[in-house]
N, C-alpha and C positions, 0 to 999 in steps of 0.2 A: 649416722647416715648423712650423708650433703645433701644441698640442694644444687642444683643444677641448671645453672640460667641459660636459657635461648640465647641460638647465636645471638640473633639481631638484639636481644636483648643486653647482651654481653658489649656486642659495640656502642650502645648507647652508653652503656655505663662506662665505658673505657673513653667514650668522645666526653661527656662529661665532667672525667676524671682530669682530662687534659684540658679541658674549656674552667678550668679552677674553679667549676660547681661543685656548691658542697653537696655532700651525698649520707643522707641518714645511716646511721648504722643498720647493718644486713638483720641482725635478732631485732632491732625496731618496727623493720618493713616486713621483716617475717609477722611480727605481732600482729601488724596491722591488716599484712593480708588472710592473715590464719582464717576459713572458715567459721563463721559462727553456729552455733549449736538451737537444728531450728527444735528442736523435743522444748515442751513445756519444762520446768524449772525440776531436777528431780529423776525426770525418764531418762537421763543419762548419766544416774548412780546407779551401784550395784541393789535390787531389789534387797531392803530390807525381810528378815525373816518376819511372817505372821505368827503373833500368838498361838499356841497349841492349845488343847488343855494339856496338862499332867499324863502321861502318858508314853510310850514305844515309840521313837521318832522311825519314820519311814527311813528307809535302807536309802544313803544319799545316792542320787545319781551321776552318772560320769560327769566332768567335766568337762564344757563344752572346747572343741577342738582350736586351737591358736587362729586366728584369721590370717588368712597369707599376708604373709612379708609385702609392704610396699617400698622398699628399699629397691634402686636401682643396682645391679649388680656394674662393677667398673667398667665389664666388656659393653656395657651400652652407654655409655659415654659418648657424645657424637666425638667423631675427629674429624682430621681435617683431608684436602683430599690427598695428601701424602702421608698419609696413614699416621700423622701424629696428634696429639690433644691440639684440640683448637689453638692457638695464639692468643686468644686474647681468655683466657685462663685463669683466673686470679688464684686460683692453685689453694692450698690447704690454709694460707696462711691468713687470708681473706674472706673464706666462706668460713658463716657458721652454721654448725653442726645442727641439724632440725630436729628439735624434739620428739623422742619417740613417743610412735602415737599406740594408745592403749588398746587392748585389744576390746572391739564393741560386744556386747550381749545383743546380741540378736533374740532372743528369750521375747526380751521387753516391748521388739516390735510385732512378735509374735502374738503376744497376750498381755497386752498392757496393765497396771496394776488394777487398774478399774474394772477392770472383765475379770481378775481370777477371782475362785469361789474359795473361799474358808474352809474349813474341816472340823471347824465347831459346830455347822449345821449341814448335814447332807438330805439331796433326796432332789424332787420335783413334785408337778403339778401335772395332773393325771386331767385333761380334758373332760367338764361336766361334771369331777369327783369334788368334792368341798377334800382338801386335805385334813388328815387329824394333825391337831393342836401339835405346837414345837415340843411341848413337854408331854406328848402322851404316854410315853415310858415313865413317868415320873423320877424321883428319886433314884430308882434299880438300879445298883453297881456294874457296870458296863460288864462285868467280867460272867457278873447272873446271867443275861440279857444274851450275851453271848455265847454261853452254853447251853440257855434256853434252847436257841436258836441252831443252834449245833445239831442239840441231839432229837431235832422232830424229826419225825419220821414223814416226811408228805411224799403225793398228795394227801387232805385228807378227803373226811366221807362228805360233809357240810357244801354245796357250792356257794351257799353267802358265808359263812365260814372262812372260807379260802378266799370270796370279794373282799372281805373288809380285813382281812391281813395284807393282803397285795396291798390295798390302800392304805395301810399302815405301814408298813414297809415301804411305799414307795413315798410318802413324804415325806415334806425337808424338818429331818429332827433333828433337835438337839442333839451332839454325839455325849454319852454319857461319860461318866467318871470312871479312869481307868483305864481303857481304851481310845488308842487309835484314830482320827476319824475315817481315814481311809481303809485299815480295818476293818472299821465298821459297817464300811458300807460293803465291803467285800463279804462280809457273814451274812447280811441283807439278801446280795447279790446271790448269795449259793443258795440260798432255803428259797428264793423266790426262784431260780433253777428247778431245784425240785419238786417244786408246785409245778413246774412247765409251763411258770411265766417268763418265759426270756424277753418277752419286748419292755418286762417291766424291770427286769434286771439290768438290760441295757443303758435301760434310763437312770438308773441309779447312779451305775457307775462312771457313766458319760459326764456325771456333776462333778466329777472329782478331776482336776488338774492334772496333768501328764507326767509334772514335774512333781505332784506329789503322791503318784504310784507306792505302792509298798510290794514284797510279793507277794503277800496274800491277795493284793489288786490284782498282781495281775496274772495269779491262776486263775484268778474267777473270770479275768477281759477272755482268757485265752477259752476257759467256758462257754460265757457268754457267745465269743466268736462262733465256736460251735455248735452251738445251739441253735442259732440264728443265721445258720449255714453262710456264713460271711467271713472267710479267712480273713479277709482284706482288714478285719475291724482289728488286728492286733500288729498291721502294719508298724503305726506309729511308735509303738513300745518295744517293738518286737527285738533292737538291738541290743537295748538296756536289758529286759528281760531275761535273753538267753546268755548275756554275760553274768547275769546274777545268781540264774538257778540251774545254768547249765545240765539240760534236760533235751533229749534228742528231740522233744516235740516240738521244742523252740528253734531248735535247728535246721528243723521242716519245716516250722513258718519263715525262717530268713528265709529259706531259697522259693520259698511259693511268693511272698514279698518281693524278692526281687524280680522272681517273674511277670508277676502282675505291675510291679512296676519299669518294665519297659529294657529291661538287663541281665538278656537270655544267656551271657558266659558267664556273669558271676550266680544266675537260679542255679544252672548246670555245676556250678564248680561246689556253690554248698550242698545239692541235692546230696553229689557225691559224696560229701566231704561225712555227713549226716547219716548216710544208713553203713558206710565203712560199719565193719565186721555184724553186717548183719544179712538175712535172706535177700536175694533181687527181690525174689517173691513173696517178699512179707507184703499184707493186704495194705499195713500202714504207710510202707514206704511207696506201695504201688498208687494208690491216690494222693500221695503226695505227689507223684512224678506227674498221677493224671493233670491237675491243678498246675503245676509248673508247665506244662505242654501249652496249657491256654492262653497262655501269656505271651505278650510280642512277640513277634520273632522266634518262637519259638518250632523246633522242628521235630519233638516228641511229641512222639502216638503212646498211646497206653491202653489197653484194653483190660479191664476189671472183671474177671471173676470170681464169685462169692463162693467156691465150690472148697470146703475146706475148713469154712471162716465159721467158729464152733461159735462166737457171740458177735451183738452188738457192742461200740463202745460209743461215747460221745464224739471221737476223733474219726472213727467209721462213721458215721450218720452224719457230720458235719461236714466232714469234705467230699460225702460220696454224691449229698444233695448238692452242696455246690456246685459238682461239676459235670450236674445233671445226669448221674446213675442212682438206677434205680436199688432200691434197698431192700432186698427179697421179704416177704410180711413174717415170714417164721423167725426172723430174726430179732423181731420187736417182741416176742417173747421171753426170751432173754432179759431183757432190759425191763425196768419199770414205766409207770403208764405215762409217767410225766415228757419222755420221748414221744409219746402219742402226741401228747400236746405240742412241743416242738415242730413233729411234721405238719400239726394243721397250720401253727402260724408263718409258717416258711412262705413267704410270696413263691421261691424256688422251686415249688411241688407244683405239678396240675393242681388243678382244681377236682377232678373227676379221683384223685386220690386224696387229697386234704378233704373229702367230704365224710368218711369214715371217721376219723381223725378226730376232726370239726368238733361232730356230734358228739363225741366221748368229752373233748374239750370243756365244752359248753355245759354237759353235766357235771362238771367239776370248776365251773366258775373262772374257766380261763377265756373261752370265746361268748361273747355275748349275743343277744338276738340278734342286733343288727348287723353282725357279723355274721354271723350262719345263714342271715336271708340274702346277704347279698353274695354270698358263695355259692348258693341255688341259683341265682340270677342269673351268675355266669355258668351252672351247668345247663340254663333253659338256653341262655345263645347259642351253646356248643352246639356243633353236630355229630362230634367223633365219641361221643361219652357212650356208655352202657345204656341197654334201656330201660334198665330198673331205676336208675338214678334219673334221667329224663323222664321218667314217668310221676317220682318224687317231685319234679322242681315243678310240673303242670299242675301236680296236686297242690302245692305249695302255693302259685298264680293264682290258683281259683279260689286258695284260701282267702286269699288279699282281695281278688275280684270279683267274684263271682258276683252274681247280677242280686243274689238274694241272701239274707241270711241264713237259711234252711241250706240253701247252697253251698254258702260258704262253711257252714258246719260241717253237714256232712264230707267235704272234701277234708277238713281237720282230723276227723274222726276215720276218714280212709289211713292219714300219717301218722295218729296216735295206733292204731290196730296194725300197724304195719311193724312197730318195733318188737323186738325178739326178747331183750333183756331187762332188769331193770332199770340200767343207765341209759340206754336206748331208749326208752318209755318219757324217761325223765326229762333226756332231751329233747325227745320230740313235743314234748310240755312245751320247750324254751323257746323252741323254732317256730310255734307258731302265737305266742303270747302278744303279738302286737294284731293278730289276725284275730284274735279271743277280741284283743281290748275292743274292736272294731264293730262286735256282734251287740246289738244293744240288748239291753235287760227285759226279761218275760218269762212269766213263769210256763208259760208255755215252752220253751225252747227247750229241747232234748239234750242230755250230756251238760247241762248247768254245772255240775260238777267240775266235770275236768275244763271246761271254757274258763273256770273263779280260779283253778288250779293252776293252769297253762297261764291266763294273766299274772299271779303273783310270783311264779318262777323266775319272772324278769321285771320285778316288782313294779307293773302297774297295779298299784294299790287303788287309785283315786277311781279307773275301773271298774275295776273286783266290787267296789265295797257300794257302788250301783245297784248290785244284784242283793244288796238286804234284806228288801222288803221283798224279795219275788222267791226268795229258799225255804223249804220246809223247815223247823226246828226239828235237830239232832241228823239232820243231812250231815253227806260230807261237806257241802259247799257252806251249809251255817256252821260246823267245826271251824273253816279256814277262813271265815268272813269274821269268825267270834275273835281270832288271832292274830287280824290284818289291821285290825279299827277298832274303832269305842274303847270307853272307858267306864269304870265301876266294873263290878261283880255282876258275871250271868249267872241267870236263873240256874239251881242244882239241879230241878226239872229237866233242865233241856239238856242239859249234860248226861243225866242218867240214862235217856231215850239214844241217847249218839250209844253211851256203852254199850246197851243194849243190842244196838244193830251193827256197829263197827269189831273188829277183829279186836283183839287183845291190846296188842301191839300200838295199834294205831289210835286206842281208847287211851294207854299207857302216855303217850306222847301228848295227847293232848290235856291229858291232866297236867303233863310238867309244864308244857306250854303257859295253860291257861293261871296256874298256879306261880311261876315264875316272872309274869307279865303281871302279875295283881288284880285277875279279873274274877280270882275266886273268896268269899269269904274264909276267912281264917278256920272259919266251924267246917263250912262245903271243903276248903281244902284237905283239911283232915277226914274228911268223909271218902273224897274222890278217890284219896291215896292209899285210905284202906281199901277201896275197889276193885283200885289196878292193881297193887300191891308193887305199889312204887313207894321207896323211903328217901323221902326227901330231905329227910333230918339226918343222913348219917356223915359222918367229917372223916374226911382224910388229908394227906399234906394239898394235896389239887384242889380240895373244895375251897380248904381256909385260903388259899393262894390266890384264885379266882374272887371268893368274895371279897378279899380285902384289897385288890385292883380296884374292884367295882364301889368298893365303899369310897377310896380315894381318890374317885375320880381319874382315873389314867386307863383312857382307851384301848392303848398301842398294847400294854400290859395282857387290856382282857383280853382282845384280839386271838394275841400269841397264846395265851394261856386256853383260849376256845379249842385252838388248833389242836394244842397240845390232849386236848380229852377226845377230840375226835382223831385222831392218828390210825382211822381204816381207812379203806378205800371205798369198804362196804359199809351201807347204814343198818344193816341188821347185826351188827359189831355194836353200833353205839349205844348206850343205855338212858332211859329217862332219867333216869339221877344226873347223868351228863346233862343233860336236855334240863334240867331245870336250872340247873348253878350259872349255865352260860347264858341263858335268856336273863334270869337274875341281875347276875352280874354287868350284864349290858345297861339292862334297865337305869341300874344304878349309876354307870359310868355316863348315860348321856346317849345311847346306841340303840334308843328305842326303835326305831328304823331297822335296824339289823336284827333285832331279839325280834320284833313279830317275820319276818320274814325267814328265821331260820326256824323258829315254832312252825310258822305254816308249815315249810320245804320238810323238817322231819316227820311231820300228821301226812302230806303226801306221796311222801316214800319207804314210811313203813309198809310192811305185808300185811 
């Protein structure tokens, strides 16, 4: 390539030439005016590769595209006004040729070395949640850890259960040995899906770099997208993606991408290009087109009917919320409950439908109280809601305000007797636990029971454990005060008096509890457990598995392994045998917080 000097540039040099000034050589004065490079020392080499561990290197991504040519092509050459090269020319023989210049990585000003994240450690920090330790998995061969994880089956029945796996899953771990670490956090990502935490999966895999996607990343981004009714979130990936696993879904998110971003002939030319040899009238293709319609410029109408449509899928509920159609309620039959959970966290949804949602949510340890109460907040502004649900969110207001606490009781006790189910009961526990915490201790007060129960559900402990001295021995509310606080061994007395008046079930539970946490003698334990006819001593591969987490201190371990024994949806599925190894085992691990609060939660939702 030449350089090309300015006319007037050109005549100086040629008056010069003649006035017998000397004149530096042209690669001298090139050197000297060359640009210098304003990047710190470093950001204008190719990013060195970062350590891995040992493991599957991510699927390389394309390479980035040539930077246009700055080369002047001849025809732009000034000439002169009789259409030939300037005169004063100094022609080939004179110019020297200007060093090609390299093509830049743009990449580095993208995401400079100091902002990328590692893949030896993935995860975040969950607001308010203390993270578990980098090494809560411990030792575990990545490839364990990952099958673990594989084959649960969630949600489960537990909602602290399913809390403190979220929060294990969504901290920044060490990635183990063997695996991946984008990988890994993709297997994270899917199990925390099927919990029907997607705002917690999002987060996950938001830690991981662009450029260091695998496919496994980014089946689960194209997931997560859907779950979290936000096509737009697989924008950035979305070209690599569908050149890698060439799959029609990826070829519906190009053209919904390009529509959303602003480029209504080339959405239109891949929409087509994508459902080629398939129905007009496929449901998939038809919310795809709706989705493309919404975008710039664009001049597609789509009208969606469900009339036909035998199931839901994640690609149906993801694009159908996004583009604000509605998703008929028989359809979520089909699908597992973890989609419930989906609809509630969807900003996308009313609110006067995410309130059904919510509540299931919430007893399964995805929505918290202070979520659910401020989702009633907004059906107490509405005007256009049901008036069943407006009449919830008053009852709700007085629980928080009401002038008195008999008041404010009794309006808790209208929303506890108002649920139909047991998970509905449950939640309506969690909905109003900060309106329990509020009611102060006396043994006068009616319903003391479920006020100790409703607070511990969303574990105001400090609370609950107020009303000690004001509970009857062998109440419900001293069964869940005996599990929430204190230490030593309670009386075999008061425990007999609870058998005595409590159900089977609920006696059964709280012997594993109480036995599990350390609060019964070794003699009473063995007493208790001939009573229930709970066998505390029996081993199987789950028990040794769980204890020996617990013995070695690795959290993330028990967590996973908790999940793993509670794998219903229901809690009359789970067994005190269950119920004692996982309080156990926490114990041991450090998770004493977690073990009395899922003793209580199983003593309050037994039958």
């Amino acid at each position: 390539m030449k350089t090309w000097p300015t006319r007037v540039s050109r005549l100086a040099l040629g008056a010069l030439v003649l006035a017998g000034v000397a004149v530096p050589a042209l690669s001298q004065q090139k050197q000297q005016n060359a640009p210098e490079s304003l990047l710190p020392p470093g950001f204008d080499q190719p990013a060195s590769a970062r350590p891995q561990p040992p493991a599957p290197r991510p699927a390389p991504s394309p390479a980035p595209s040539a930077a246009p040519s700055l080369a002047m092509p001849d025809s732009a050459v000034p000439a002169s006004a009789d259409g030939e090269k300037d005169a004063f020319d100094l022609g080939e023989t004179n110019a020297v040729a200007a060093a090609e210049l390299s093509a830049i990585d743009l990449s580095q000003y993208d995401l400079p070395k100091a902002a990328r994240h590692g893949l030896n450690r993935v995860g975040t920090f969950a607001w308010g949640n203390a993270p578990f330790p980098t090494n809560a998995f411990g030792d575990v061969p990545g490839r364990q850890l990952v099958t673990l994880m594989h084959r649960l089956d969630a949600p489960v029945a537990s909602r602290w259960v399913s809390i403190a796996l979220r929060r294990a899953l969504m901290s920044p771990i060490t990635t183990p040995y063997g695996v991946n670490g984008a990988d890994f956090a993709a297997e994270r990502a899917w199990l925390l899906l099927r919990m029907g935490e997607s705002v917690a999966a999002r987060a996950v895999v938001s830690f991981v770099d662009a450029d260091d996607y695998t496919n496994a990343l980014d089946q689960a981004t194209m997931q997560i997208a859907l779950a979290s009714s936000d096509p737009a979130a697989v924008c950035p990936i979305v070209d690599r993606a569908a050149a890698r696993l060439q799959d029609r879904g990826w070829a519906l998110a190009q053209a919904i991408c390009a529509a959303l971003g602003g480029k209504p002939s080339e959405a239109e030319q891949r929409l087509e290009a994508a459902r080629r040899n398939t129905l007009q009238n496929n449901i998939d293709n038809l919310l795809a087109a709706k989705l493309v319609g919404m975008g710039a410029d664009s001049r597609r109408a789509v009208t969606i009917d469900w009339i036909g449509v035998a199931k839901l899928t994640p690609w149906r509920f993801g694009l159908a919320t996004a583009a604000g159609v509605d998703v008929p309620d028989n359809l979520f039959a089909t699908v597992g409950p973890e989609v419930r959970y989906w609809q509630a966290l969807s900003p996308a949804v009313a609110p006067a439908v995410r309130v059904p949602a919510a509540e299931l949510a919430a007893a399964a340890g995805v929505f918290s109280n202070a979520g659910l109460v401020d989702l009633y907040s907004e059906i107490d502004q509405s005007s256009d809601v049901p008036d069943a649900l407006q009449a919830t969110a008053r009852d709700l207001r007085t629980a928080y305000t009401g002038a008195s606490p008999a008041e404010r009781v009794q309006a808790m006790r209208k929303l506890w007797d108002a649920a139909e189910t047991p998970r509905t009961r449950y939640a309506r526990l969690v909905l109003t636990a900060k309106a329990a915490a509020w009611v102060p201790a006396s043994k006068d007060m009616a319903d003391a029971d479920r006020l100790i129960a409703s607070m511990l559900s969303a574990g105001y402990d400090a609370a609950a454990l107020q009303w000690r001295a004001v509970v009857a021995p062998g109440s419900e509310g001293w069964a869940l005060l005996s599990l929430a606080g204190g230490a030593g061994p309670i009386g075999y007395g008061d425990f007999e008096r609870y058998v005595g008046a409590a159900s089977p079930r609920k006696a059964a539970m709280l012997m594993a509890g109480l036995a599990g946490l350390g609060r019964l003698a070794p003699a009473d334990a063995r007493r208790a457990a001939e009573a229930t006819q709970v066998r505390i001593g029996g081993v199987n591969r789950w028990t040794e598995a769980i204890d020996r987490a617990g013995f070695r201190n690795q959290p993330g371990m028990v967590a996973l392994l908790a999940a793993t024994g509670m794998q219903s949806p229901r809690w009359d599925q789970v067994t005190p045998e269950a119920l004692f190894h996982i309080v156990s085992a926490m114990r041991a691990a450090g998770m004493t917080n977690y073990a009395r609060l899922i003793a209580v939660e199983a003593v309050t939702r037994a039958a």
